[in-house]
N, CA and C atoms as an extended XYZ file, in Angstrom:
270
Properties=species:S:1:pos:R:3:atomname:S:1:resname:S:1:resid:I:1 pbc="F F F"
N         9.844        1.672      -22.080 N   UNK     1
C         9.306        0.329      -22.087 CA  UNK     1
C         8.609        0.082      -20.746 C   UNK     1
N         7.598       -0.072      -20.572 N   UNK     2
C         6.764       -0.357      -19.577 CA  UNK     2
C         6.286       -2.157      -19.537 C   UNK     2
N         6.184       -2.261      -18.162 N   UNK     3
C         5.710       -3.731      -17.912 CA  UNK     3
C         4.501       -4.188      -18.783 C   UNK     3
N         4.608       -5.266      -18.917 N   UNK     4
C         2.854       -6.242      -19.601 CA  UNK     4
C         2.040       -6.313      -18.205 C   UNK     4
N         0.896       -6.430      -17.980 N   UNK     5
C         0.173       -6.857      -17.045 CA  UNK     5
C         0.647       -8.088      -16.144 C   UNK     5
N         0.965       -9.072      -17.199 N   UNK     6
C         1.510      -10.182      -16.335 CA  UNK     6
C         2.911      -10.236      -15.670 C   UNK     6
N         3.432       -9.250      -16.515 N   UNK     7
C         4.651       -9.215      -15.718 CA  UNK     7
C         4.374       -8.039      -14.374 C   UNK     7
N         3.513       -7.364      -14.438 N   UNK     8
C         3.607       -6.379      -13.022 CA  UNK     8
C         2.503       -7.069      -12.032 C   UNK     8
N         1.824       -8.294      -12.526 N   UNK     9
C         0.980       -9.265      -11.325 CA  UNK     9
C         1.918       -9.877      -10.921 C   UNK     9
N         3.041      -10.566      -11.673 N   UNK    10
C         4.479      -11.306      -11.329 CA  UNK    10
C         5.075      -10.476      -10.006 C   UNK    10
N         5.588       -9.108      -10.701 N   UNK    11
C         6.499       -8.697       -9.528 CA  UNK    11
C         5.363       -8.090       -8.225 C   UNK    11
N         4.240       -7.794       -8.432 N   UNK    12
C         3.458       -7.323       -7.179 CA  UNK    12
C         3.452       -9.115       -6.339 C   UNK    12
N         2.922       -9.695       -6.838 N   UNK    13
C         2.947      -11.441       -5.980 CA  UNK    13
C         4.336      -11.505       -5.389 C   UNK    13
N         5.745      -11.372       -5.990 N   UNK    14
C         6.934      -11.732       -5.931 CA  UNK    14
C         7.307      -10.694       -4.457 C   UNK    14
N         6.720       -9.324       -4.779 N   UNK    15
C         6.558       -8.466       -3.378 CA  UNK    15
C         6.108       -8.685       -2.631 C   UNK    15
N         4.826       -8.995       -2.174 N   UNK    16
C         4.103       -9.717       -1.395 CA  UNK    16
C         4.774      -10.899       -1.104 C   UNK    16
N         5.037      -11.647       -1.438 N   UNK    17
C         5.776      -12.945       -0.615 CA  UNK    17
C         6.804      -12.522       -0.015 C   UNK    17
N         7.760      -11.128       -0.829 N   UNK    18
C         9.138      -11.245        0.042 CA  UNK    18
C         8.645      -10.426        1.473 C   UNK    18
N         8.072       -9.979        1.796 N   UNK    19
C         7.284       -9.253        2.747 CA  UNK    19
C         7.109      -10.048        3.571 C   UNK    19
N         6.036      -10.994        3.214 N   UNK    20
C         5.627      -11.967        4.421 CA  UNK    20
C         6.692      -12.719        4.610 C   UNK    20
N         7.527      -13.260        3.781 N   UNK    21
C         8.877      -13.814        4.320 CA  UNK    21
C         9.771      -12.952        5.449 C   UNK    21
N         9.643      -11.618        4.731 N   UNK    22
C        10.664      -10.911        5.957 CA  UNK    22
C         9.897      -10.656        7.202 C   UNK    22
N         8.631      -10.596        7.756 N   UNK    23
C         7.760      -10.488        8.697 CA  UNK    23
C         7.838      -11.849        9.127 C   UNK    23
N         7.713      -12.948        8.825 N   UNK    24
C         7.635      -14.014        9.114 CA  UNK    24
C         9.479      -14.848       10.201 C   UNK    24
N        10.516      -14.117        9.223 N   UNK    25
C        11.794      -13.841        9.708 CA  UNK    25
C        12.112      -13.146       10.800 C   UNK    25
N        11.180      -12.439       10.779 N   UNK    26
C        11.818      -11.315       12.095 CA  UNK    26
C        10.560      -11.804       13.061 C   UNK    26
N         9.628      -12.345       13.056 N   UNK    27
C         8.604      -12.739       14.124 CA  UNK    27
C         9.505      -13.882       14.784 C   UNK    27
N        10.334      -14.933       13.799 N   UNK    28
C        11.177      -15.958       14.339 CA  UNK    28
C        11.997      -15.875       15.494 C   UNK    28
N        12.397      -14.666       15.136 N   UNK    29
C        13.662      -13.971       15.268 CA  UNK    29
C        13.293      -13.741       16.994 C   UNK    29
N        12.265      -13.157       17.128 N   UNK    30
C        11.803      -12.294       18.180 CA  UNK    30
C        10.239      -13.680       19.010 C   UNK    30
N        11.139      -14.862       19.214 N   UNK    31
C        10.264      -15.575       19.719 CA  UNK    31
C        10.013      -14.995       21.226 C   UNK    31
N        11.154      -14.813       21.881 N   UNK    32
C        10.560      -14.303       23.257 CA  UNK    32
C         9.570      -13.370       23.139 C   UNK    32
N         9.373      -12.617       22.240 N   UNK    33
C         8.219      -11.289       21.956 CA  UNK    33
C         8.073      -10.178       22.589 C   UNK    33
N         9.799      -10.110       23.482 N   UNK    34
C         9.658       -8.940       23.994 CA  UNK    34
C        10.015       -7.631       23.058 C   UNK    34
N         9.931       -7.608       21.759 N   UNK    35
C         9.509       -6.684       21.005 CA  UNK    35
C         8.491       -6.498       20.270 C   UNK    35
N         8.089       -5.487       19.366 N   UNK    36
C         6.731       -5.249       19.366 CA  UNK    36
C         7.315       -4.922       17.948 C   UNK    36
N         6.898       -5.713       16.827 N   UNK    37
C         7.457       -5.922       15.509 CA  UNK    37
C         6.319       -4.855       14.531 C   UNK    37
N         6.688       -4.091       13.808 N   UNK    38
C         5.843       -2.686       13.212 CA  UNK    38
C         6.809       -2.731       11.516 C   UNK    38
N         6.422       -3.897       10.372 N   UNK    39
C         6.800       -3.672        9.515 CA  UNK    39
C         6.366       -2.461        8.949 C   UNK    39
N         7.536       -1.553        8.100 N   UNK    40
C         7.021       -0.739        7.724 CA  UNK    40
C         7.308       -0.789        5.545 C   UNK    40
N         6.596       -0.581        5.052 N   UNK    41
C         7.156       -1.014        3.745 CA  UNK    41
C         6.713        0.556        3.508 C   UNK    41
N         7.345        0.925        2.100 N   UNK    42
C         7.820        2.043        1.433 CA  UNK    42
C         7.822        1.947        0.099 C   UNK    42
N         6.978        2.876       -0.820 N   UNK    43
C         6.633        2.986       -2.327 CA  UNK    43
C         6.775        4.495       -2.633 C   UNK    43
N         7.229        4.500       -3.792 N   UNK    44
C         7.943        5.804       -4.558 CA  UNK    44
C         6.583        5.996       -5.253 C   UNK    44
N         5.956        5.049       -5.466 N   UNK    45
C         4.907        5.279       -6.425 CA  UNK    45
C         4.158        4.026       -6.622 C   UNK    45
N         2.771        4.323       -6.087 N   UNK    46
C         2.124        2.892       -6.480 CA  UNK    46
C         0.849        3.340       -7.411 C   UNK    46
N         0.399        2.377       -8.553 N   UNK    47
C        -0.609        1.884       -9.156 CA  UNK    47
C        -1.623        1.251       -7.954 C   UNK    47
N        -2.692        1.497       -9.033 N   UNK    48
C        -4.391        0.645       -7.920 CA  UNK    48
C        -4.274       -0.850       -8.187 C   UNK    48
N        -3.609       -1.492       -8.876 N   UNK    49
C        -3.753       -2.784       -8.959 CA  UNK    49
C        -2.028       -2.981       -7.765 C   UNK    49
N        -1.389       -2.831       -7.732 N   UNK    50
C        -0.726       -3.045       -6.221 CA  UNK    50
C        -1.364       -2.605       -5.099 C   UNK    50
N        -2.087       -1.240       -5.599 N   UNK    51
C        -2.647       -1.296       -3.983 CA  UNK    51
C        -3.392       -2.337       -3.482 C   UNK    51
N        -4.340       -2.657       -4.453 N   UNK    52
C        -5.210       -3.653       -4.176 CA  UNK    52
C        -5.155       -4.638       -3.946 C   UNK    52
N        -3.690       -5.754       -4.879 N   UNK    53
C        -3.222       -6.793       -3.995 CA  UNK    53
C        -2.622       -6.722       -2.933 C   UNK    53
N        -1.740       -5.686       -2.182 N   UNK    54
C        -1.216       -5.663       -1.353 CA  UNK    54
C        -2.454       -5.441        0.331 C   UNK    54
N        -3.296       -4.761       -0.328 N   UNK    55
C        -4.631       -4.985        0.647 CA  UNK    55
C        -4.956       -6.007        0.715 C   UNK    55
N        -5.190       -7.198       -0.108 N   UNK    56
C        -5.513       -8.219       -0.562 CA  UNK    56
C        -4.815       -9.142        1.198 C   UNK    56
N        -3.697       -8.653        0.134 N   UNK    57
C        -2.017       -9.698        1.257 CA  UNK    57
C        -2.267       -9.306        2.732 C   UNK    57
N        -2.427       -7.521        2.779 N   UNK    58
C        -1.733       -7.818        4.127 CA  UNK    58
C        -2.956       -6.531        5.200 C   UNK    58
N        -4.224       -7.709        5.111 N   UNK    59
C        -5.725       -6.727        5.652 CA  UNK    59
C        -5.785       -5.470        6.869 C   UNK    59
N        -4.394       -6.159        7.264 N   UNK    60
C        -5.128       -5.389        8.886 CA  UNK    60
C        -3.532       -4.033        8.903 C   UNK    60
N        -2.717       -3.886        7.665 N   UNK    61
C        -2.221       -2.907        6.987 CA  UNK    61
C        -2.534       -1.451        7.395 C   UNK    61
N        -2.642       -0.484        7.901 N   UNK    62
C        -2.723        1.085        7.721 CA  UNK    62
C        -1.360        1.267        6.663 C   UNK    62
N        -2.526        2.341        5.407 N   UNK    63
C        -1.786        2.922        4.911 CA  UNK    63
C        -1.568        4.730        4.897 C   UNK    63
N        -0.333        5.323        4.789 N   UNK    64
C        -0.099        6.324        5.008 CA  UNK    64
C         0.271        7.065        3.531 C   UNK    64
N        -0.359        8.212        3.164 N   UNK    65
C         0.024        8.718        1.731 CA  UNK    65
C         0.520        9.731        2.117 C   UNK    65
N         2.263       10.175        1.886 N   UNK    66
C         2.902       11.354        1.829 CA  UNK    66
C         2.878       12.024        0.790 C   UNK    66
N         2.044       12.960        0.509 N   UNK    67
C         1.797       13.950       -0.823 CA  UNK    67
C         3.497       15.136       -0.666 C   UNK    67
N         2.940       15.091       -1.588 N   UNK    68
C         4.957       15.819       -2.339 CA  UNK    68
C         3.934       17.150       -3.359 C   UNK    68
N         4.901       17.675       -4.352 N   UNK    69
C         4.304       18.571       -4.883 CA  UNK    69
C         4.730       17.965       -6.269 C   UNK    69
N         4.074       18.279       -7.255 N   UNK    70
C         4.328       17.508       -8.618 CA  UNK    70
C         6.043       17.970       -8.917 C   UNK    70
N         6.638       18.950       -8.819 N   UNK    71
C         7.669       19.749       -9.181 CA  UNK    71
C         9.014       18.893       -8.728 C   UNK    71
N         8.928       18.719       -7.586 N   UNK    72
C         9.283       17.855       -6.475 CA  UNK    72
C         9.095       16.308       -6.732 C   UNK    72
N         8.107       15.536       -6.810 N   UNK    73
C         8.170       14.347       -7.395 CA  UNK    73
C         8.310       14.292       -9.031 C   UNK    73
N         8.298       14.992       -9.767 N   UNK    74
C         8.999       14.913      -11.236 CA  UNK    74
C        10.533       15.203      -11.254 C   UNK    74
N        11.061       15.802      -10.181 N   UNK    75
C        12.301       16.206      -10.007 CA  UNK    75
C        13.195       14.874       -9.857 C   UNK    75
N        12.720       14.001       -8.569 N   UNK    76
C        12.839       12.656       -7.907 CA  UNK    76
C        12.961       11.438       -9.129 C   UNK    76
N        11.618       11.803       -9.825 N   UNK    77
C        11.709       10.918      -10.972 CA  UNK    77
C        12.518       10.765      -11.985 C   UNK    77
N        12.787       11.987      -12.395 N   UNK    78
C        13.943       12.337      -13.048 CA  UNK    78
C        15.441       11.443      -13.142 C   UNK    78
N        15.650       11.675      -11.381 N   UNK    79
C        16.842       11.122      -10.937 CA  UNK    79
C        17.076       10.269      -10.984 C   UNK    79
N        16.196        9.069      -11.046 N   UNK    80
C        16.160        7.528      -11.311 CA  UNK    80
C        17.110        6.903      -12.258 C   UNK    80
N        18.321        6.280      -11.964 N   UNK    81
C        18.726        5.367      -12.930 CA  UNK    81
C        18.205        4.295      -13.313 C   UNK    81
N        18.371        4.166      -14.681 N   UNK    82
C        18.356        3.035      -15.239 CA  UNK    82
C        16.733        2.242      -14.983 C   UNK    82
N        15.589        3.636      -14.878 N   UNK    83
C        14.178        3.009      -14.068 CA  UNK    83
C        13.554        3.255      -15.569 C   UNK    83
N        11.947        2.427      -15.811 N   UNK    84
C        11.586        1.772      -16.984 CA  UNK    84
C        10.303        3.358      -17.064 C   UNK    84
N        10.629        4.339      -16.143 N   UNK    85
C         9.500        5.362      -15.967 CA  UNK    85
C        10.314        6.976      -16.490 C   UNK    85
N        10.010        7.877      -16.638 N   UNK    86
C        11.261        8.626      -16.651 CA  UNK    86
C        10.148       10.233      -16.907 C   UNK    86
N         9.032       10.202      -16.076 N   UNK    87
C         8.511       11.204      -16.024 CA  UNK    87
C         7.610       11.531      -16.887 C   UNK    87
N         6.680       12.828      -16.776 N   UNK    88
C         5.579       13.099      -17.773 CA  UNK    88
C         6.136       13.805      -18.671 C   UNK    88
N         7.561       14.026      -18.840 N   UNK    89
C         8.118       15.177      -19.840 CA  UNK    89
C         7.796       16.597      -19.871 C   UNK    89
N         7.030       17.056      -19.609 N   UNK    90
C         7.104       18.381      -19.061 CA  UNK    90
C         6.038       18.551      -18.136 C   UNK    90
Protein backbone atom coordinates (compact mmCIF):
# COMPACT_ATOMS: atom_id res chain seq x y z
CA UNK A 1 0.00 0.00 0.00
CA UNK A 2 1.62 3.10 -0.98
CA UNK A 3 0.74 6.80 -0.09
CA UNK A 4 -1.97 9.04 -2.31
CA UNK A 5 -0.26 12.19 -3.42
CA UNK A 6 -2.00 14.13 -0.86
CA UNK A 7 -1.13 12.21 1.74
CA UNK A 8 2.83 12.28 0.89
CA UNK A 9 2.40 16.47 0.28
CA UNK A 10 0.81 16.06 3.99
CA UNK A 11 3.73 14.24 5.51
CA UNK A 12 6.62 16.13 3.32
CA UNK A 13 4.86 19.80 4.76
CA UNK A 14 4.42 17.99 8.30
CA UNK A 15 8.51 17.36 7.83
CA UNK A 16 9.35 20.52 6.91
CA UNK A 17 7.71 22.25 9.76
CA UNK A 18 9.07 19.75 12.30
CA UNK A 19 12.55 20.81 11.06
CA UNK A 20 12.14 24.38 11.21
CA UNK A 21 10.63 23.91 14.60
CA UNK A 22 13.63 21.92 15.75
CA UNK A 23 16.18 24.59 14.17
CA UNK A 24 14.19 27.25 15.43
CA UNK A 25 14.45 25.33 19.17
CA UNK A 26 17.90 24.90 19.23
CA UNK A 27 18.72 28.59 17.74
CA UNK A 28 16.59 29.55 21.14
CA UNK A 29 18.42 27.45 22.94
CA UNK A 30 21.84 28.83 21.88
CA UNK A 31 20.96 32.65 22.28
CA UNK A 32 24.43 33.55 23.44
CA UNK A 33 25.59 32.02 19.90
CA UNK A 34 28.56 30.80 21.10
CA UNK A 35 27.80 27.75 19.05
CA UNK A 36 27.71 27.32 15.55
CA UNK A 37 24.31 25.33 14.93
CA UNK A 38 24.82 22.75 11.55
CA UNK A 39 21.33 20.94 11.30
CA UNK A 40 21.89 17.89 9.80
CA UNK A 41 18.70 15.87 8.49
CA UNK A 42 18.92 12.24 7.12
CA UNK A 43 16.79 10.19 4.34
CA UNK A 44 16.87 6.43 3.64
CA UNK A 45 15.34 7.33 0.50
CA UNK A 46 13.93 10.32 -1.08
CA UNK A 47 11.45 10.95 -4.10
CA UNK A 48 11.84 14.38 -6.44
CA UNK A 49 8.77 15.80 -5.11
CA UNK A 50 10.44 15.90 -1.38
CA UNK A 51 13.40 16.91 -2.77
CA UNK A 52 11.90 19.70 -4.23
CA UNK A 53 9.84 20.89 -1.37
CA UNK A 54 12.42 20.53 0.97
CA UNK A 55 14.61 22.89 -1.43
CA UNK A 56 11.65 24.86 -1.53
CA UNK A 57 11.80 25.05 2.67
CA UNK A 58 15.17 25.18 3.36
CA UNK A 59 17.31 27.30 0.14
CA UNK A 60 20.58 27.84 1.43
CA UNK A 61 20.57 23.67 2.34
CA UNK A 62 23.77 21.63 0.81
CA UNK A 63 22.80 18.41 -0.09
CA UNK A 64 24.98 15.32 0.22
CA UNK A 65 24.07 11.89 -1.76
CA UNK A 66 25.67 8.70 -0.16
CA UNK A 67 25.45 6.09 -3.02
CA UNK A 68 25.31 2.41 -1.53
CA UNK A 69 25.25 -0.47 -4.01
CA UNK A 70 21.74 -1.77 -5.05
CA UNK A 71 22.55 -5.29 -3.18
CA UNK A 72 23.23 -3.38 -0.11
CA UNK A 73 20.32 -0.95 -0.20
CA UNK A 74 17.74 -3.82 -1.15
CA UNK A 75 19.27 -5.71 1.70
CA UNK A 76 18.49 -2.47 4.19
CA UNK A 77 15.13 -2.37 2.65
CA UNK A 78 14.33 -5.58 3.28
CA UNK A 79 14.92 -5.11 6.99
CA UNK A 80 12.33 -2.55 7.51
CA UNK A 81 9.52 -3.27 9.83
CA UNK A 82 6.28 -2.75 9.44
CA UNK A 83 7.44 0.02 6.31
CA UNK A 84 4.62 0.61 3.41
CA UNK A 85 7.89 -0.19 0.77
CA UNK A 86 9.39 -3.65 0.89
CA UNK A 87 11.74 -3.65 -2.12
CA UNK A 88 11.88 -4.37 -5.96
CA UNK A 89 11.50 -8.17 -5.29
CA UNK A 90 14.26 -9.38 -6.96
Amino acid sequence: MYPTLAERFEFISTACDYVTNKINSAQNENQSGNKHLVPIISFSFVNTDMRVEFRKRFPHSEWILVDTSKDLAEERILSREDHFYKGSGG
